[in-house]
NUROMI-618301 format. One record per atom (N, C-alpha, C): x, y, z. Coordinates in steps of 0.2 Angstrom, whole numbers, plus 5000, padded with zeros to 4 digits. Example, Ala and Ser with C-alpha at 12.3 -4.5 7.8 and 13.67 -1.06 7.14 Angstrom:
<sites>
506649725039506249785039506649845039506449895035506849955036506450005039
</sites>
This chain:
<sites>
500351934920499951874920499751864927500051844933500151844939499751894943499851934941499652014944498851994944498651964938497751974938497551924944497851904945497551844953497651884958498251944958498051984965497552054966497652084957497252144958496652144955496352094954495752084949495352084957495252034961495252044968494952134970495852154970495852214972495252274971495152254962494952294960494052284960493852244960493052214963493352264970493752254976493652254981493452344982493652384975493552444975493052464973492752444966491852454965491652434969491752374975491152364981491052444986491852464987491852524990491552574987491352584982490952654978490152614977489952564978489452544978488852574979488252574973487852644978487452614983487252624988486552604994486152564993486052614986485152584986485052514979485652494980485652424974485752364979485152334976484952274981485552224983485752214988486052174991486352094987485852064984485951994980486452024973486352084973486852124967487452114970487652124974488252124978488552044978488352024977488551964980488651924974488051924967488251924964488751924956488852004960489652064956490451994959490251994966490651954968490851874967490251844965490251784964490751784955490651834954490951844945491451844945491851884950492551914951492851854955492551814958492951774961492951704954492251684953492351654946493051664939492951734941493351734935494251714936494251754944494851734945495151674945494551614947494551544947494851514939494451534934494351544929495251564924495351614927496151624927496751594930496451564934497151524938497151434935496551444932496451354929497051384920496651434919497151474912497951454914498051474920498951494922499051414922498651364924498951304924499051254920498451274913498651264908499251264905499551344905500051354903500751324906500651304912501251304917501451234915502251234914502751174911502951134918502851084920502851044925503651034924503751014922504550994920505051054922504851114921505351174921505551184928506151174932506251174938506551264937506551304937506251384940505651394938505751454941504951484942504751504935504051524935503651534927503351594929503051644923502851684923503051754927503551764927503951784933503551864931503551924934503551984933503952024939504252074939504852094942504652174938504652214945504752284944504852314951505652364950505752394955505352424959505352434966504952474970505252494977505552494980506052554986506752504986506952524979507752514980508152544987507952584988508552614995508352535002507952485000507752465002507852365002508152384995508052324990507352274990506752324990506152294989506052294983505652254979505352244973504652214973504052204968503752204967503852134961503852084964504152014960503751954960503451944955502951874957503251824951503151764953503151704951502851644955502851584948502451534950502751464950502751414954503151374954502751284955503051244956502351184956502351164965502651214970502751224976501751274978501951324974501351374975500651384971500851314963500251314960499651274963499751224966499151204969498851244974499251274979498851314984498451354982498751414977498351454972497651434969497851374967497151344964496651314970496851284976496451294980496051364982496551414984496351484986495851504982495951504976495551534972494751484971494851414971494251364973493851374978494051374982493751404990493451464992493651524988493551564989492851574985492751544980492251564976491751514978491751444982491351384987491151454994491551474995491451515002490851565002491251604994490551674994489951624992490051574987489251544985488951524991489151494996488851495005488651525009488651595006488651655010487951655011487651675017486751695019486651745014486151725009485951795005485751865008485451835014485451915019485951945024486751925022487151945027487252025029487552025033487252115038487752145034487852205032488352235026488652205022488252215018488452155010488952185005488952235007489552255002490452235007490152285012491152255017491152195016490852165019490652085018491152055012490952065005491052055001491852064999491952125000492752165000492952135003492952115009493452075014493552035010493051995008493151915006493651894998493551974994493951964989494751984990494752034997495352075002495652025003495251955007495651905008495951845003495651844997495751794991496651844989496251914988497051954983497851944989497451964995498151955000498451884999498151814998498451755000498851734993498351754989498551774981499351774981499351864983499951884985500451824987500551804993500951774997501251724994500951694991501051624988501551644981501451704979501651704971502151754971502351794977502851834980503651834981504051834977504751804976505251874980504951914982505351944988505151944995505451924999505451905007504851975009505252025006504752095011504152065008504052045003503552054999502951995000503151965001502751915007502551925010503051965017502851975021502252035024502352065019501652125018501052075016501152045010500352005009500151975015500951955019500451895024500351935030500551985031499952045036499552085035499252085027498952115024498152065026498352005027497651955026497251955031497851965039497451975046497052025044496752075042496552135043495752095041495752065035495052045030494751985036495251945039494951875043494851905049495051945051495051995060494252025059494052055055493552085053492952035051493051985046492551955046492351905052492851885057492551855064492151905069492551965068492352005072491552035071491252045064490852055064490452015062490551945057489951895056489851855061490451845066490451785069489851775076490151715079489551715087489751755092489351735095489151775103489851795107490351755105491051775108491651805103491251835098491651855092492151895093492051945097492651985100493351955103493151905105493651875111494151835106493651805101494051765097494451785089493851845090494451895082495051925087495051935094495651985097496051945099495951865100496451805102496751795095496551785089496751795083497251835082497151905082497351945078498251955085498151955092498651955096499051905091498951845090499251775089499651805082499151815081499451805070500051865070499851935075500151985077500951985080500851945084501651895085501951855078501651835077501851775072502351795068501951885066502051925061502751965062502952015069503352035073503951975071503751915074504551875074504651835067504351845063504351835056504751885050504551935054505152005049505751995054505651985059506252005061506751935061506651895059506851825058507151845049506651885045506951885037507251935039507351995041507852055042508652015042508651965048509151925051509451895044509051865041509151825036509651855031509251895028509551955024510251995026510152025032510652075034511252015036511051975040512051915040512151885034511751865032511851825024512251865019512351945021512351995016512151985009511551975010511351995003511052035002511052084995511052164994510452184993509952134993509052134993508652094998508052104995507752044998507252004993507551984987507451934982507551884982506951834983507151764987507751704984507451704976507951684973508851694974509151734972509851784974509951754982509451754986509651754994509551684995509351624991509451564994510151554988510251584984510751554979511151564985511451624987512051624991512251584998511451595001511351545008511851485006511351425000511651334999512051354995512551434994512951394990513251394983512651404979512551414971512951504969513051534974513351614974513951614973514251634972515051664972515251684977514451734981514451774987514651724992515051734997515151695004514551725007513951665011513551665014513851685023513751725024513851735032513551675037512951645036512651605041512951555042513151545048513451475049512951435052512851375054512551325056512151355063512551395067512351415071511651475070511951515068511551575063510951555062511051485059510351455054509851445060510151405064509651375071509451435072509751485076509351545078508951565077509051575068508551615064507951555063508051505063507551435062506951435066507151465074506851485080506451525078506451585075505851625072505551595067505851555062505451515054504951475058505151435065504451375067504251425069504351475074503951495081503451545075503451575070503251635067502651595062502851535060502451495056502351445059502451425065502051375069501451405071501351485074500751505076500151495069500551515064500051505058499651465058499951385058500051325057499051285058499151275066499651325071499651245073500251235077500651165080500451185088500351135093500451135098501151145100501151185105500551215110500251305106500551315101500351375098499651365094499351345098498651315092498051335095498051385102497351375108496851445104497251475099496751525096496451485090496451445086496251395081495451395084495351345088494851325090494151365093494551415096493951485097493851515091494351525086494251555078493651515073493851455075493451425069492751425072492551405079491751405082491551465082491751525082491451605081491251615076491951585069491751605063491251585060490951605055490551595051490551545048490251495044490451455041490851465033490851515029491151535025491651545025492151565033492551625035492951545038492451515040492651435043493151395035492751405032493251365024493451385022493651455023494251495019495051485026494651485033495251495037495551425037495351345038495551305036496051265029495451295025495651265019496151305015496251385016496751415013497251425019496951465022497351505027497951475030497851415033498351365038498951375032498851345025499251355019499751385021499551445022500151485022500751485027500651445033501051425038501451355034501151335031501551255028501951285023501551315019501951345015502651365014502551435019503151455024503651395026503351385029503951315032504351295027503951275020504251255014504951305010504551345009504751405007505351415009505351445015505651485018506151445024505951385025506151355031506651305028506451285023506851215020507151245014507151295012507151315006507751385008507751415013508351475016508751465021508351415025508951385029509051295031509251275026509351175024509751165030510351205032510751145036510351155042510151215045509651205052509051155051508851145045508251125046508251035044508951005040509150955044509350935047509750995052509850965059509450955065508650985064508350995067507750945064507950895060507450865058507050815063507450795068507150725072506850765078506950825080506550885083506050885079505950905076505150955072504850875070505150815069504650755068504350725075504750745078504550725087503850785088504050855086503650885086503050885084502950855078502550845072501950785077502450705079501850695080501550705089502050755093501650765097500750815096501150865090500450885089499750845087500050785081499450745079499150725085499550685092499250655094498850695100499050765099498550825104497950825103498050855096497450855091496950785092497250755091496750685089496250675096496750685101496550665107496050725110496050775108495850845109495050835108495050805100494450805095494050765100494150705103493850645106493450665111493750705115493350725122492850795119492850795111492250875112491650855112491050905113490450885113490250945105490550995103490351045097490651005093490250995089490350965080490951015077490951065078491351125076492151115080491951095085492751085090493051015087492650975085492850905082493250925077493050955069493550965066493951005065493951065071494451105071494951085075495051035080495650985082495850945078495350915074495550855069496050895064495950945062496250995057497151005062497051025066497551025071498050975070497850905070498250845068498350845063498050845058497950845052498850875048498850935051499250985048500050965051499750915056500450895059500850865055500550825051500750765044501150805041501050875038501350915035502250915039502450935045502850945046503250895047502750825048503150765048503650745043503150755034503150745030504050805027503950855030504250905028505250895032504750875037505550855043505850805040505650755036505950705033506350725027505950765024506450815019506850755012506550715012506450675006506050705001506050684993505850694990505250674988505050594989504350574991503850634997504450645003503950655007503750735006504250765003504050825001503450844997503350804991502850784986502550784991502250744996501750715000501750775004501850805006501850845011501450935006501550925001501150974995500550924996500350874992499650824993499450855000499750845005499450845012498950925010499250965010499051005009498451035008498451005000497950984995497250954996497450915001496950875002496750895011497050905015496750935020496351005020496551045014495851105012495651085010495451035005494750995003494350965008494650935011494150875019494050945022494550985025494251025031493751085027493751115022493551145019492751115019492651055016492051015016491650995023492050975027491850965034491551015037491851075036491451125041490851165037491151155032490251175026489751145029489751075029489251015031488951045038489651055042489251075050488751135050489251185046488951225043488051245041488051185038487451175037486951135042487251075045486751045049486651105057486951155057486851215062486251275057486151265053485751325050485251285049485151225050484451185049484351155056484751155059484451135067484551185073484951245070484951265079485551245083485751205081486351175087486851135081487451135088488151085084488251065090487551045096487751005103487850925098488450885100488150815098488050755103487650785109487350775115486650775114486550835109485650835107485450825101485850825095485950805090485750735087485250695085485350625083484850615078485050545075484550535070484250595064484850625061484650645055484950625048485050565051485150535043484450495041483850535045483450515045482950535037482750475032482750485025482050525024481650535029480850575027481150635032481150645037481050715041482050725044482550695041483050715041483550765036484050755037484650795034485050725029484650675026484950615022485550615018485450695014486150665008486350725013486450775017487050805019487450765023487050715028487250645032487750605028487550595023487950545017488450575014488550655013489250675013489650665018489250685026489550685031489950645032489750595030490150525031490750485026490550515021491050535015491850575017491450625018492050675021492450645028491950625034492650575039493050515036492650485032493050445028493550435024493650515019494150555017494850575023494450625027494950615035495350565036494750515038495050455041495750415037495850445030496250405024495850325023495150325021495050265019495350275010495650225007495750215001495350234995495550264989495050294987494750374985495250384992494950474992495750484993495750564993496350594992496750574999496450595004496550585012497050515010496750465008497150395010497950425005498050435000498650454997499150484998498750555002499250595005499550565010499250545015499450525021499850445019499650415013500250365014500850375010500750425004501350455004501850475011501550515015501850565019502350505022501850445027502250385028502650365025502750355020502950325016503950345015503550405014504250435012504450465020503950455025504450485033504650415037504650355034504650315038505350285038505650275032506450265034507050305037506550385040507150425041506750425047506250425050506050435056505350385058505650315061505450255061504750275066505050295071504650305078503950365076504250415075503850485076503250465070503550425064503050405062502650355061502650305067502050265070501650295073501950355077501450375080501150415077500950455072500450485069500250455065500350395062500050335061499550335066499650305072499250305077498750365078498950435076498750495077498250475070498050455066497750455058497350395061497750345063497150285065496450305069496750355074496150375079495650425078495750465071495550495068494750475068494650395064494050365063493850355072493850355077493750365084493250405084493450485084493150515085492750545081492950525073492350565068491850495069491950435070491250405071490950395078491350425083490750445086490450515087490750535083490250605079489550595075489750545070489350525065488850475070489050435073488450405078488250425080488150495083487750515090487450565085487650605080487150645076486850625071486950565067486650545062486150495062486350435069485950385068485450385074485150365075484650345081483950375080483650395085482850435083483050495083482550515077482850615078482250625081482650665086482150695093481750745092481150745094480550785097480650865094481150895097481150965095481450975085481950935084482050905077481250885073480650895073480250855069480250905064480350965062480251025057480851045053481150995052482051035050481651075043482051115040482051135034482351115029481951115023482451075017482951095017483551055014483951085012484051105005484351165003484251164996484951174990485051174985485451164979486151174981485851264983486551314986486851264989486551244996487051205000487251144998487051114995487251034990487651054988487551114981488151084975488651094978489051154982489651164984490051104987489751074993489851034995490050944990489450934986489650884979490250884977490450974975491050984969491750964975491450974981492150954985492250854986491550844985491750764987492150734980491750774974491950744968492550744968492750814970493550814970493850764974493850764980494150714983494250644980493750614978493850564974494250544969494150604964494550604959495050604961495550654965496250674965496250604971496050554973496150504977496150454973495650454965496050404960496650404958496650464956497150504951497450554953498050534961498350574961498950634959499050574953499750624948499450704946498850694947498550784947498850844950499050794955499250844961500050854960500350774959501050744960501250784956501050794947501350804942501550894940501150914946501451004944502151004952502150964954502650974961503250934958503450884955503750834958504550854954504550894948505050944946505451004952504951034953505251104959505251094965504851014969505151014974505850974975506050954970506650914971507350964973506951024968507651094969507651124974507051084980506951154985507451084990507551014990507650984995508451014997508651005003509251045004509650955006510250955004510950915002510750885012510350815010510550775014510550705013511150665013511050585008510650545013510050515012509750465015509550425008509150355011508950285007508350315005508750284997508150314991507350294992506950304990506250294991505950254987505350244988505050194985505050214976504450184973504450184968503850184965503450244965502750244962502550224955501850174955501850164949501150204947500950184940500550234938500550294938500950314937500950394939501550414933501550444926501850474921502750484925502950474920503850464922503850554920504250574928504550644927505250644927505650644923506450634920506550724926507050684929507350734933508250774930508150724922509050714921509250794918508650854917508850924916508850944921508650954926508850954934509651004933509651064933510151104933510351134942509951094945510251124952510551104954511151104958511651084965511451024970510551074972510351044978509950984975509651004968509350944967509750894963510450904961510550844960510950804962511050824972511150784976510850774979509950764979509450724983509250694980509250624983508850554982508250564977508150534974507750534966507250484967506650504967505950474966505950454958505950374959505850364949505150354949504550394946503950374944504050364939503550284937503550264930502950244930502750254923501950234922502150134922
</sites>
């Protein structure tokens, strides 16, 4: 069942390669818009099915593949990787529908884009370490390629800073799971079996001592902090996103970052608990050094495009805050954070996206008065505003939820670190209004008197991302209610003060809870 979200992808990506010439290019695009539909279309199927309650994995599939190796070929799905998957698969089908109908080699183009949906697919649903870590080198190849060829004027510079970055990431990433694997002695690299022994649940004596775990911890940030990417690993982010395309802009945002938070999740909290409690008031110091880099970053740009790619920068900081606290509030929130940072950023950079293919520029020095209602950009303006909105956490949208979860549940374990990215969130609305003020309101100038309409293509995508934000900012047990089971089993054994007490939100009985580690962390009571 699983498999069809990687190779359905795969298999589009090989009719594009036998593709004949002489079949018009809008064919291409929409063979592709179907295949990624359908996949959409199948991962809403899988969540149908998925038991929010069941704390292991669902729909597992497991087939040998280099025993001399202990590789296998293992997927499952859990309420940790179902949201992401549902985003990826979301975004990916908003990405290609935005694509310039005359883009330059419409077929690669396209391959790439379903290249990059099956690899992320992959990663997420990948229940062998090796096996991960092939999908997540697998994905630089399709994002290398498409900045490099669709992107701007310094596309080379900034697809070769990329691919250097994510190319390290990748290097101290295996050799951080080899580590893992080889002193842990475990006989595979099946993630399951190798966290049972690490926390404990094994018969097998774990090799890692305390010490061990730091070391190896050292590669867990340094290798998913480039992902991420966290200050000061973050200076290829910002030339990536202003090259890229706008499409290749909302899949690297909205999905891709994922995969570094994820990982952390995963892999960070989830294979090595004692390091990564001990390391908690570190990574939360860290967390809001980044936010307030980020924040402070955004403020001094003059590219609408450099504004929320720092903003994104902070953003994902909240992630590690949430994650350092290692509560099970903050964990939930730290999924939401997620969730909601590829809908804002995903939405964001479409709009810029757009206000650059109808004016020529993303200067917000030359830019003004297009929320101007006869000869402007009116309702793209009125998302715009919608969408820093969301950023900002105003009430209402998903942005205020997540990030008041995130405080919420990081604030009685790390009082400090989290005022200041409070402060990092508050200054957020700083620089996205005076974004919005220097490009939407005042006279629109002389050269601006001819914009061109905008039309459907560019709306509806953008609509289906605000509606979303709303909804999941009314009604965030959407989000809450496929996590709030399976992150409990991921929290690693540390006693702190229990958490708040959500209301409105469907009571998730935690008293089947057959784990170790979950039924010695603090308990989130949701009651409706």
């Amino acid at each position: 069942m699983l498999s069809v979200l990687v190779w359905l992808p795969l298999f589009g990506v090989l009719l594009l390669a036998i593709w004949p010439k002489s079949i018009d290019t809008k064919y291409a695009r929409t063979f592709t818009l179907v295949v990624a539909s359908l996949v959409l279309a199948w991962t809403i199927y899988i969540a149908i099915l998925f038991n929010p309650k069941q704390v292991t994995m669902q729909f597992g599939e497991f087939v040998p593949w280099i025993k001399s190796l202990g590789l296998s070929y293992h997927l499952a799905v859990d309420g940790l990787s179902l949201p992401l998957l549902a985003l990826n698969s979301l975004l990916t089908l908003i990405a290609i529908w935005i694509t310039e109908p005359d883009v330059k080699r419409p077929r690669f183009y396209f391959a790439l884009m379903l290249l990059l949906n099956s690899s992320v697919a992959g990663a997420f649903l990948a229940q062998d370490v090796l096996l991960f870590f092939l999908f997540y080198e697998l994905e630089i190849i399709p994002l290398y390629f498409l900045i490099a060829i669709w992107g701007g004027a310094r596309r080379s510079y900034a697809a070769t800073k990329f691919l250097l970055y994510t190319a390290f990431s990748g290097i101290v990433l295996l050799a951080t799971f080899l580590g893992i694997v080889w002193l842990s002695g475990a006989s595979s690299f099946a993630y399951e079996p190798l966290r049972a022994i690490i926390v404990g649940a094994s018969d097998t004596p774990s090799g890692l001592t305390l010490k061990l775990q730091l070391i190896l911890m050292v590669g867990i940030l340094l290798g998913f902090g480039i992902k991420i990417p966290f200050f000061p690993l973050h200076t290829w982010l910002p030339d990536a996103h202003v090259e890229a395309s706008t499409p290749v802009s909302v899949m690297l945002a909205g999905v891709l970052l994922k995969l570094g938070t994820y990982g952390l999740l995963r892999y960070g909290v989830g294979l090595l608990p004692d390091a990564w409690v001990y390391l908690g008031p570190w990574l939360a110091i860290w967390a809001a050094v980044s936010a307030l880099y980020g924040t402070s970053c955004a403020i001094s740009q003059q590219d609408m495009k450099k504004v929320v790619a720092y903003a994104s920068i902070a953003h994902m900081a909240f992630i590690l805050l949430a994650a350092a606290a290692s509560t099970e509030l903050s964990m939930i929130a730290a999924v939401c954070q997620m969730v909601s940072h590829g809908l804002i950023s995903a939405l964001l950079f479409m709009l810029v996206g757009v206000v650059y293919k109808k004016t020529g520029s993303r200067d917000m020095f030359f830019l003004r008065g297009l929320l101007n209602p006869e000869r402007g950009l009116p309702l793209i303006g009125s998302m715009m505003i919608l969408g820093v909105m969301a950023s900002a956490g105003i009430p209402g949208m998903v942005g205020f939820i997540s990030e008041f979860l995130t405080f919420r549940g990081s604030y009685p374990i790390f009082p400090v670190q989290t005022l200041f990215c409070m402060l990092a969130t508050g200054l957020t609305a700083v620089y996205f209004l005076l974004m919005i003020n220097r490009v939407f309101f005042g006279r629109l100038p002389d050269e601006l008197d001819r914009i061109p309409p905008v039309t459907w293509s560019d709306r509806l995508p953008a609509a289906i991302l605000v509606a979303l934000i709303f909804l999941l900012g009314i009604q965030p047990n959407y989000i809450v209610r496929w996590s709030e089971t399976q992150i409990a089993a991921l929290i690693p054994y540390n006693p702190r003060p229990p958490q708040i007490m959500i209301t409105n939100i469907p009571e998730q009985s935690m008293a089947n809870v057959s784990s170790p580690i979950a039924a010695s962390s603090p308990h989130v009571e949701i009651t409706d």
